[in-house]
N, CA, C and O atoms as CSV, one atom per row, in Angstrom:
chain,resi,resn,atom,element,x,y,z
A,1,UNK,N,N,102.663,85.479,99.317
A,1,UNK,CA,C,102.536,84.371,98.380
A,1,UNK,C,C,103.423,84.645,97.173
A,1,UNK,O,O,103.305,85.770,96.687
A,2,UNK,N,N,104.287,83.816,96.609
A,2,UNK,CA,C,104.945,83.705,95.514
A,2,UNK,C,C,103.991,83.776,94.326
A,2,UNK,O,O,102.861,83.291,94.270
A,3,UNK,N,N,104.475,84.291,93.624
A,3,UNK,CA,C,103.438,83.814,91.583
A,3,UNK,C,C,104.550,83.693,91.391
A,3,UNK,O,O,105.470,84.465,91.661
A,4,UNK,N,N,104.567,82.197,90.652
A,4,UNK,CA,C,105.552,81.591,89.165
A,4,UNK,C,C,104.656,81.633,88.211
A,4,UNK,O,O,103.435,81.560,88.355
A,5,UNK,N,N,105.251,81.751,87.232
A,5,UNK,CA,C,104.350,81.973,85.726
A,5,UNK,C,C,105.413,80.831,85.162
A,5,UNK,O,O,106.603,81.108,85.007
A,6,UNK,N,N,104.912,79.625,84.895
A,6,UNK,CA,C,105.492,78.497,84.310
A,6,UNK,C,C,105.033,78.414,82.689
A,6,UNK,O,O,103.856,78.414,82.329
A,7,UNK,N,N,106.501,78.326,81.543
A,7,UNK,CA,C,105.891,78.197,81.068
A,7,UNK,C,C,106.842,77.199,80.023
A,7,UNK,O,O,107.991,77.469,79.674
A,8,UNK,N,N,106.009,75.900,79.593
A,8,UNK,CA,C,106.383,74.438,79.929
A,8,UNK,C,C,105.549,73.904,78.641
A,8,UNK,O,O,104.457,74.467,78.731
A,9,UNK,N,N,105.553,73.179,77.622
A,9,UNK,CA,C,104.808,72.371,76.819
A,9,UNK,C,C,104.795,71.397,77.057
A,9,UNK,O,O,103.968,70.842,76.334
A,10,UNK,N,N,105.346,70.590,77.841
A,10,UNK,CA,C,104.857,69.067,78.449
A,10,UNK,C,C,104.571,69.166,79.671
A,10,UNK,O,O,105.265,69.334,80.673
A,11,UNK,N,N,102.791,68.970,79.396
A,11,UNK,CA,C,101.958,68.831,80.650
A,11,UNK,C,C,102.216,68.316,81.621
A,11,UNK,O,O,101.981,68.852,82.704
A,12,UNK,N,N,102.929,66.797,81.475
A,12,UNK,CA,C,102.987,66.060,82.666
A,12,UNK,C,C,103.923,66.302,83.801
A,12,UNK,O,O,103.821,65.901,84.960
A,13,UNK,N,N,105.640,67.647,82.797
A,13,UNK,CA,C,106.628,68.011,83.448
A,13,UNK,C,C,105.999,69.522,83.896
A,13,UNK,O,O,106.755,70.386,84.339
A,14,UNK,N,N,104.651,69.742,83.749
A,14,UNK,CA,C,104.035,71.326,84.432
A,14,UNK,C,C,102.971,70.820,85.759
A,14,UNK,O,O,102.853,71.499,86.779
A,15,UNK,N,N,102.405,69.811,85.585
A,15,UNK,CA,C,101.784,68.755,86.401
A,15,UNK,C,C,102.607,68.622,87.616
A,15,UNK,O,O,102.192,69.085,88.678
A,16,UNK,N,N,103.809,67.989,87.530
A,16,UNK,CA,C,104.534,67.872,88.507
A,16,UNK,C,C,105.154,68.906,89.055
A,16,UNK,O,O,104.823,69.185,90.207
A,17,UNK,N,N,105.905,69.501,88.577
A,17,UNK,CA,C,106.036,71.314,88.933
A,17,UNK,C,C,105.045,71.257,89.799
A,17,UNK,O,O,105.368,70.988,90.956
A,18,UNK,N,N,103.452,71.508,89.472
A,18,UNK,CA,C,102.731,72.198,90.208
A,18,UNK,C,C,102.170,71.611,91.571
A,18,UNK,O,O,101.526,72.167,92.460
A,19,UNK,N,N,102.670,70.175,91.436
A,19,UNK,CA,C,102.550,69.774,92.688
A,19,UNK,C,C,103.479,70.097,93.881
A,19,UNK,O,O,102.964,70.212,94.994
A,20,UNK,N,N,104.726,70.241,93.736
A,20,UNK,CA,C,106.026,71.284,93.934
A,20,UNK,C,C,105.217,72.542,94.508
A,20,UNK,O,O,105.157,73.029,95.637
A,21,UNK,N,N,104.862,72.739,93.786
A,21,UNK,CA,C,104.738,74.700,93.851
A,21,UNK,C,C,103.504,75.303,94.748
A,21,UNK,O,O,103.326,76.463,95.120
A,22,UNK,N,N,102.594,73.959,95.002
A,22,UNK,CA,C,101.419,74.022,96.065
A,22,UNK,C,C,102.215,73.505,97.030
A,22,UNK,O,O,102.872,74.388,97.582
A,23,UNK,N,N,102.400,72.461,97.429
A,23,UNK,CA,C,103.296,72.173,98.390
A,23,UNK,C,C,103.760,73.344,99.381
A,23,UNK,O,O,103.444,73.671,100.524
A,24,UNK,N,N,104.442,73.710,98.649
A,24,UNK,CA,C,104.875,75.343,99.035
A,24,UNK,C,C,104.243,76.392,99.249
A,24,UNK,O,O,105.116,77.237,99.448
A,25,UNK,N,N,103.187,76.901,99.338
A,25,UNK,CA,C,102.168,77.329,99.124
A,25,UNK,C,C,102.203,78.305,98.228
A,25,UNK,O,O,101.855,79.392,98.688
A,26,UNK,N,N,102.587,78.293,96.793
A,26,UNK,CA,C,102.905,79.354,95.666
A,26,UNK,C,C,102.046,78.933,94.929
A,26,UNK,O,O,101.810,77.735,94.772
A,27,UNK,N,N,101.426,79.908,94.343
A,27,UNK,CA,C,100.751,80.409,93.114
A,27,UNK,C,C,101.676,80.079,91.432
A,27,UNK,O,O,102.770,80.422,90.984
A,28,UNK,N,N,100.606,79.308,90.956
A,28,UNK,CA,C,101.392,78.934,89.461
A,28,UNK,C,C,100.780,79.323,88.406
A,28,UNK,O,O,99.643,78.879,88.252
A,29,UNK,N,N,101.254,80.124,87.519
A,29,UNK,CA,C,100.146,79.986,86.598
A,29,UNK,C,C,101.119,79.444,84.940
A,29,UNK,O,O,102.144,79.921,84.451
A,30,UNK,N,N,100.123,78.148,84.416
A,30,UNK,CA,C,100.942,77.670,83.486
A,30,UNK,C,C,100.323,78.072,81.911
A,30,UNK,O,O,99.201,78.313,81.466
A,31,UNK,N,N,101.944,77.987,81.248
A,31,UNK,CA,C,101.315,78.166,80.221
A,31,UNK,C,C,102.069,77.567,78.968
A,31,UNK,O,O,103.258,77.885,78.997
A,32,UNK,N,N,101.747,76.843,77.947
A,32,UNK,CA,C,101.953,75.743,77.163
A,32,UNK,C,C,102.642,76.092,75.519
A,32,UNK,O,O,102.956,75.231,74.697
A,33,UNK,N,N,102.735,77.310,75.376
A,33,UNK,CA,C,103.158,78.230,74.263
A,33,UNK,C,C,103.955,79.275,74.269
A,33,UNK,O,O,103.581,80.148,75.052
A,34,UNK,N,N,104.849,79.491,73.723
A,34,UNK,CA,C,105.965,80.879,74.296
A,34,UNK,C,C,105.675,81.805,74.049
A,34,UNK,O,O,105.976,82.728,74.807
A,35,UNK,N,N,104.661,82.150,72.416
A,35,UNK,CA,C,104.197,83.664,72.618
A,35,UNK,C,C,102.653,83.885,73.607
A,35,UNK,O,O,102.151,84.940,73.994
A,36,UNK,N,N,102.278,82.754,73.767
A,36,UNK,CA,C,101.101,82.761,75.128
A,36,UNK,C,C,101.508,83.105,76.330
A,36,UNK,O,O,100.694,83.679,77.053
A,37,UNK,N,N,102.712,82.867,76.774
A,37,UNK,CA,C,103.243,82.836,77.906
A,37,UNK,C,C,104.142,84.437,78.302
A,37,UNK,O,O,104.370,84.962,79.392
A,38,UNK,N,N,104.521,84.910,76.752
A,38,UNK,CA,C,105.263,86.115,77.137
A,38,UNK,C,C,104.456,87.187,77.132
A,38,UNK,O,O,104.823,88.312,77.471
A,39,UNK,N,N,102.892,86.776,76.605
A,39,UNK,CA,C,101.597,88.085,76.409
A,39,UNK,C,C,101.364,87.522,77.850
A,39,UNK,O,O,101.065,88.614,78.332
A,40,UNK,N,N,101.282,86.796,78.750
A,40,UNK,CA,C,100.860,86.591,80.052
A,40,UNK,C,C,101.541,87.536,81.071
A,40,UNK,O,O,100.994,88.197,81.954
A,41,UNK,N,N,103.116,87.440,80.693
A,41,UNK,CA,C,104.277,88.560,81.487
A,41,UNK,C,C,103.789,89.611,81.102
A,41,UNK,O,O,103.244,90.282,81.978
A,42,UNK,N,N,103.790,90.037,79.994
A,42,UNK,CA,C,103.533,91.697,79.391
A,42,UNK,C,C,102.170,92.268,79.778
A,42,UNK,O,O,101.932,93.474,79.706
A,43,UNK,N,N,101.402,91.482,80.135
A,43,UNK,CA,C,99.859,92.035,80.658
A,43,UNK,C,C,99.887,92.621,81.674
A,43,UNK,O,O,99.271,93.643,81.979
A,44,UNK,N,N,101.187,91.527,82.754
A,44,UNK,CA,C,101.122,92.033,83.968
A,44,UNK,C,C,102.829,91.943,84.320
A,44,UNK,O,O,103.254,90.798,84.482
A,45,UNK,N,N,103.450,92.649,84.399
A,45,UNK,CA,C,105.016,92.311,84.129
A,45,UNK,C,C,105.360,92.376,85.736
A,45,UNK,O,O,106.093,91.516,86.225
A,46,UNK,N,N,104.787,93.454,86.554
A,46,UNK,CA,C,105.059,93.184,88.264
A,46,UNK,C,C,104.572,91.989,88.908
A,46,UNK,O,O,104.900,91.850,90.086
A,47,UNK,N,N,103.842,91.079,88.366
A,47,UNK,CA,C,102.857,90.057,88.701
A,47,UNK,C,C,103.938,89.022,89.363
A,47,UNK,O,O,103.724,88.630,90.510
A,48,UNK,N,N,104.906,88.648,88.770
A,48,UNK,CA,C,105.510,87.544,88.817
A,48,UNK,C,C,106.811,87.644,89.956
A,48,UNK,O,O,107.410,88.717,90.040
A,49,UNK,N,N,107.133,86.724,90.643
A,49,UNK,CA,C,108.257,86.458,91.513
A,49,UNK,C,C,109.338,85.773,90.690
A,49,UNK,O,O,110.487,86.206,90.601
A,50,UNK,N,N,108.820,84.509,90.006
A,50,UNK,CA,C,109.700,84.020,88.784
A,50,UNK,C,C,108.952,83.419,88.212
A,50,UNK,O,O,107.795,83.043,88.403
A,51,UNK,N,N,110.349,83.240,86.746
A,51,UNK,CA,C,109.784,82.886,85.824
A,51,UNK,C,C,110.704,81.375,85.599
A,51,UNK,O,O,111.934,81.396,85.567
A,52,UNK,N,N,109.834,79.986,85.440
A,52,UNK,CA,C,110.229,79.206,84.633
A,52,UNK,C,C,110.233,78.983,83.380
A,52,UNK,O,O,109.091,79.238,82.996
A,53,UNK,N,N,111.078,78.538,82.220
A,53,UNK,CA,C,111.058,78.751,81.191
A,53,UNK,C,C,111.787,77.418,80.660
A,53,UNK,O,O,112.824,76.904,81.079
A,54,UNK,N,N,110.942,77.011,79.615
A,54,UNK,CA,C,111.762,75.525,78.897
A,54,UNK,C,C,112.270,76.353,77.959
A,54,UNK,O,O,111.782,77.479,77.866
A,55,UNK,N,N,113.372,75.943,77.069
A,55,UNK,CA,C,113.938,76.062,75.598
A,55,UNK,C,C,113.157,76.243,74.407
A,55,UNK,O,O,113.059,77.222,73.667
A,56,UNK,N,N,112.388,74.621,74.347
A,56,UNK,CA,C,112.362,74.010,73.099
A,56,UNK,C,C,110.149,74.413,73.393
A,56,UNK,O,O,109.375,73.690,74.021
A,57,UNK,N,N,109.746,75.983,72.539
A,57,UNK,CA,C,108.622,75.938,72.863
A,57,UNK,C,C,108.014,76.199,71.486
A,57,UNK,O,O,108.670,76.790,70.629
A,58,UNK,N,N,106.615,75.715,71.230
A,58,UNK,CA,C,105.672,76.110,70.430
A,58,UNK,C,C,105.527,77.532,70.347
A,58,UNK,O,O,105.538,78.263,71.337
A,59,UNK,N,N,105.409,77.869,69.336
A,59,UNK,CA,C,104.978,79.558,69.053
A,59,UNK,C,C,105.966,80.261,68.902
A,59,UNK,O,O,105.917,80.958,67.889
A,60,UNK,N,N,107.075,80.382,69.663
A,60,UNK,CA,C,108.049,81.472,70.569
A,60,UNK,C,C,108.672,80.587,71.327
A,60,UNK,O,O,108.086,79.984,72.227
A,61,UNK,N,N,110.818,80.299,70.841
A,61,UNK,CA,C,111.533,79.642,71.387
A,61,UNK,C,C,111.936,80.371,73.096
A,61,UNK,O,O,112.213,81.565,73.205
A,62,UNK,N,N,111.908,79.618,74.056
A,62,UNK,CA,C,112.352,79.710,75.348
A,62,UNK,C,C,113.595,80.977,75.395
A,62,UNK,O,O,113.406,81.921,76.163
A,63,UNK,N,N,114.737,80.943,74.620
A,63,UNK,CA,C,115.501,81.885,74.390
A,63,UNK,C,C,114.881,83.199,74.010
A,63,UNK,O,O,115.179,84.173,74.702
A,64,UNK,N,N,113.983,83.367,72.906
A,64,UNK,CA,C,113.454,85.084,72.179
A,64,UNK,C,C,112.602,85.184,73.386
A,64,UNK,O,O,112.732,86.313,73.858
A,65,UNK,N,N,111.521,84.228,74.293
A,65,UNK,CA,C,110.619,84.426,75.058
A,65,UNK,C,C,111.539,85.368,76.418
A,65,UNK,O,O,111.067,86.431,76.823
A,66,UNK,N,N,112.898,84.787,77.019
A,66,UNK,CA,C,113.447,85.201,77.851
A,66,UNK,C,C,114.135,86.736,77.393
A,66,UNK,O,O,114.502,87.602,78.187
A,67,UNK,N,N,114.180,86.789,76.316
A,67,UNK,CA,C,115.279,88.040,75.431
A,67,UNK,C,C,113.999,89.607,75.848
A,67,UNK,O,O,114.154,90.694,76.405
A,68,UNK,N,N,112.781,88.874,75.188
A,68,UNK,CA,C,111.624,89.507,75.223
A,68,UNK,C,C,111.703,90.157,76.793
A,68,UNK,O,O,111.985,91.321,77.079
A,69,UNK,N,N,111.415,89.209,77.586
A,69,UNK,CA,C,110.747,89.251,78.983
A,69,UNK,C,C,112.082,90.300,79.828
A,69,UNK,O,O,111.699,91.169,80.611
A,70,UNK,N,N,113.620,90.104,79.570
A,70,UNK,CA,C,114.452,91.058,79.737
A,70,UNK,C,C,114.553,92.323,79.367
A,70,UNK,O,O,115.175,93.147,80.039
A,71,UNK,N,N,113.977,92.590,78.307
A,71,UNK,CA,C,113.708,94.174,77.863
A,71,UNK,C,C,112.394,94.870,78.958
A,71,UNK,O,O,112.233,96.088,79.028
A,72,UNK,N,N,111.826,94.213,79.487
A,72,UNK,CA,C,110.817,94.737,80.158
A,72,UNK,C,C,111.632,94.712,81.959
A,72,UNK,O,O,111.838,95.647,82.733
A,73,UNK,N,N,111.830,93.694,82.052
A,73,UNK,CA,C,112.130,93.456,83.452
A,73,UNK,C,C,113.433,92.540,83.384
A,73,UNK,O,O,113.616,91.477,82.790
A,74,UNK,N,N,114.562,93.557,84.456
A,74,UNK,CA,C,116.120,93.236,83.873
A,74,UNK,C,C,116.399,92.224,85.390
A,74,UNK,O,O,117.417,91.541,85.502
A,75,UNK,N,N,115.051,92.297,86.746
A,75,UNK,CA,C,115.174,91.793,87.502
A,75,UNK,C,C,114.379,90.098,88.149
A,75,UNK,O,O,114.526,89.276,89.053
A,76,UNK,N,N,113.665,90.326,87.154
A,76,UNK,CA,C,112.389,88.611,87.609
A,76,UNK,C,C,113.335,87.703,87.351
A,76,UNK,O,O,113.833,87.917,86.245
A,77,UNK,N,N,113.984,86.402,88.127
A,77,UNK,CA,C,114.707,85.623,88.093
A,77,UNK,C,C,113.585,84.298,87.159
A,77,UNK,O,O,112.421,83.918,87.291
A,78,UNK,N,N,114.761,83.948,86.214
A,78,UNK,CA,C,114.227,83.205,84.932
A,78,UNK,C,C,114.898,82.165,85.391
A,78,UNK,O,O,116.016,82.450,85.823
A,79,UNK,N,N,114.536,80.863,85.450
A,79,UNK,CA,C,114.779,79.692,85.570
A,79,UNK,C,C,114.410,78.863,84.184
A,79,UNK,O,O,113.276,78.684,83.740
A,80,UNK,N,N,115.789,78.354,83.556
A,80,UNK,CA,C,115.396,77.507,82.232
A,80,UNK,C,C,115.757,75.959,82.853
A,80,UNK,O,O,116.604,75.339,83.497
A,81,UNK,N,N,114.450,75.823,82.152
A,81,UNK,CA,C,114.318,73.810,82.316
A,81,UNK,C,C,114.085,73.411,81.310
A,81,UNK,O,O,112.947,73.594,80.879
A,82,UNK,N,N,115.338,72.491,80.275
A,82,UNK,CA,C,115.057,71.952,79.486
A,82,UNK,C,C,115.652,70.485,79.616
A,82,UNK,O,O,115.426,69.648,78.742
């Protein structure tokens, strides 16, 4: 099974994603804030297959969130959707 760790501030564009991502039969776990989303990676940093990532986020911009998430892991493929 895949884990994506999505992490997206418009519900309705994480909504649809996740209909995508069952489909498929992958594991999503979303999350709506960038420093919420990069304490989600850092808890568990092997957890993830990939990472989606918007730009423009509450808390913690999509860019410092990805800068962050590269110092830990130089290999989890980051997908930006903005």
């Amino acid at each position: 099974m895949m884990n994506i760790l999505m992490i997206e501030d418009n519900e309705s564009v994480a909504e649809m994603m996740q209909m995508f991502f069952l489909n498929e039969g992958w594991e999503a776990t979303f999350k709506y804030d960038g420093k919420e989303g990069l304490d989600t990676f850092l808890a568990e940093p092997n957890k993830w297959d990939m990472i989606t990532l918007d730009l423009n986020l509450p808390g913690m911009d999509g860019m410092l969130v990805a800068r962050e998430i590269r110092k830990v892991s130089s290999n989890v493929p980051i997908i930006m959707l903005t």
